[in-house]
C-alpha positions, 0 to 999 in steps of 0.5 A: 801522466795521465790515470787510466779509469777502470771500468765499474764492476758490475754485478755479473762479472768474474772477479780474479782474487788470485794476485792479491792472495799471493801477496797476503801469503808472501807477507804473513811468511815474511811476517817475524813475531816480535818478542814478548817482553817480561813484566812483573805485574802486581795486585797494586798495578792491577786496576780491573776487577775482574783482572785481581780476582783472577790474580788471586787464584793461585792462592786456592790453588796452593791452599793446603788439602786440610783448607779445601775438604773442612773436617772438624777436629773429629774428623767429621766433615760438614754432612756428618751429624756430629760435624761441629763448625766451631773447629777444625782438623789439622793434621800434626804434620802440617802443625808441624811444619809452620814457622813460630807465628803460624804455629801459635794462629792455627792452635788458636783458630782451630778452636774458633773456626767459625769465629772472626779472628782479628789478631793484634799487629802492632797499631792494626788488627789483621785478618788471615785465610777465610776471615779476610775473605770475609773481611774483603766481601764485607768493606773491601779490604784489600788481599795483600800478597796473592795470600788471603790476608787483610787489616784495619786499623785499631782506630777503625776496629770498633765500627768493623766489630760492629757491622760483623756483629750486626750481620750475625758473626762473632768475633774475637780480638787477639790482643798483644799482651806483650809489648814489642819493645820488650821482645826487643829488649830481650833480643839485645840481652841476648837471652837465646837464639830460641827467644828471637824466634819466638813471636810477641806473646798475644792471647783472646783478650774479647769474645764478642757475639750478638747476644754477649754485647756489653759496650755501649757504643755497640748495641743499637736499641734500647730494648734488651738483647737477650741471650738464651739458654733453652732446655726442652724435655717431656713431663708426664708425656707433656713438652716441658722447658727450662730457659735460662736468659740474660740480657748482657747488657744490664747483667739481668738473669732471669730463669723460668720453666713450664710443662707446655701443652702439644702446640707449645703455646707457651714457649711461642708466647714466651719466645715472640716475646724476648726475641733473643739475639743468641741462643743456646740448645742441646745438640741433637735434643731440640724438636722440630717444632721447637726449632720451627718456632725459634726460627720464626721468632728470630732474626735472620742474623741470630747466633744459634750455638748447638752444644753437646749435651753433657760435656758443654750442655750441662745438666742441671745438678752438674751445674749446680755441683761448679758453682757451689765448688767455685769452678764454673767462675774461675774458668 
């Protein structure tokens, strides 16, 4: 059998496509799709990045409204003057609602909503909903469970505490104060369905912040990290201070107070040189100037605390009346 050449094509000529379009019709109609088959598909088998962070989206979708629009425990949002980032509102039918444990986290977070929670489980440390989104941006701790939830051992805590610190959170250990072999034994005395259901006790056994350090192991210079409370007041039309600092570390307090002059010249001297890690202001009752001048002497990772004056701002006489009454230590 012998193959019959075909002629070149040449670039002028009419080429008839029509033969070859039926057959890709007759084929795409003959075509059956085949069926997907259903895969269960978790965090553990994903490998891409990007594959998990989209995985992970369904838990905002399901987080709850009071989760998503942060309002204090006033009820203030973020862009109200008197919006406090230490707490946050949640409303009593949602409290309401959460199992025993959950319960116990939300009454204590709500109080520290800006602080790093870590909460004692057993031989590890875990971080729950914002604190292990934290925790998962800073050393890559795994999100387990679609859920934001994250651990560390306790052999590894002291260094993760640190690196918090350094960065300029504070953070607070939630210790077990009761053993779990107690809760167990309680269990097998039979003392109550209500006792089963009650988690194993824990409570804020350390409260950790960049001008409070007190470990050794956890301070990384030789000079004084200082704490400071600052008072800023008007004397005879003049600015006026009274600081109160502490170097946590020692245990050295220190007072002092000056009628400053328009530039405040002494309260810049005084600032540049203690420096301080953490400080301490009267809400709503600091100057711009005084601010500005706070902020150009301070590191980036500098705690600022905004108090409000009177309830936690104390006056003077106000603290003077708790000490001589012994209350202020017993707190």
């Amino acid at each position: 059998m012998t193959l019959q050449e075909e002629p070149a094509v040449q670039p002028n000529d009419t080429i008839d496509l029509t033969p070859a379009v039926q057959q890709c019709a007759y084929i795409a109609d003959s075509f059956t799709p085949m069926k997907r088959i259903p895969a269960t598909v978790t965090l553990k088998d994903l490998g891409n990045a990007a594959v998990k962070e989209q995985a992970r989206k369904p838990a905002l979708s399901q987080r709850p409204p009071w989760l998503v629009d942060i309002l204090d425990m006033d009820q203030n949002p973020p862009s109200h003057p008197d919006y406090d980032p230490r707490t946050l509102f949640i409303p009593k039918a949602a409290m309401d609602r959460f199992q025993p444990f959950d319960k116990w986290y939300w009454v204590l977070k709500q109080r520290l909503w800006d602080t790093i929670v870590f909460v004692q489980i057993g031989n590890q440390y875990e971080l729950y909903e914002d604190d292990a989104r934290v925790g998962h941006q800073m050393f890559g701790f795994q999100l387990r469970d679609r859920i934001y939830m994250c651990s560390v051992r306790v052999r590894h805590l002291t260094h993760r505490v640190n690196e918090l610190v350094a960065k300029g959170y504070r953070v607070a250990l939630a210790g077990q104060v009761e053993p779990a072999l107690a809760k167990e034994v309680q269990i097998r005395n039979g003392l109550g369905v209500a006792k089963i259901r009650q988690p194993i006790q824990r409570k804020i056994t350390k409260i950790i912040t960049g001008g409070t350090v007190v470990d050794t192991d956890m301070i990384d210079t030789d000079m004084p990290i200082y704490c400071a409370a600052i008072k800023e007041s008007k004397q005879d039309g003049q600015p006026a201070f009274g600081i109160a600092f502490v170097d946590a570390a020692s245990g050295k307090f220190s007072l002092t107070d000056f009628v400053d002059d328009d530039e405040f010249t002494k309260f810049k001297t005084f600032i540049a040189q203690i420096r301080p890690r953490e400080l301490l202001l009267e809400k709503s009752c600091t100057s711009i100037k005084a601010l500005r001048i706070l902020k150009n002497n301070s590191a980036p990772t500098t705690l600022w605390n905004h108090l409000k004056s009177g309830k936690e701002f104390r006056t003077a006489d106000a603290t003077f009346r708790e000490i001589d009454s012994g209350q202020l230590l017993h707190q």
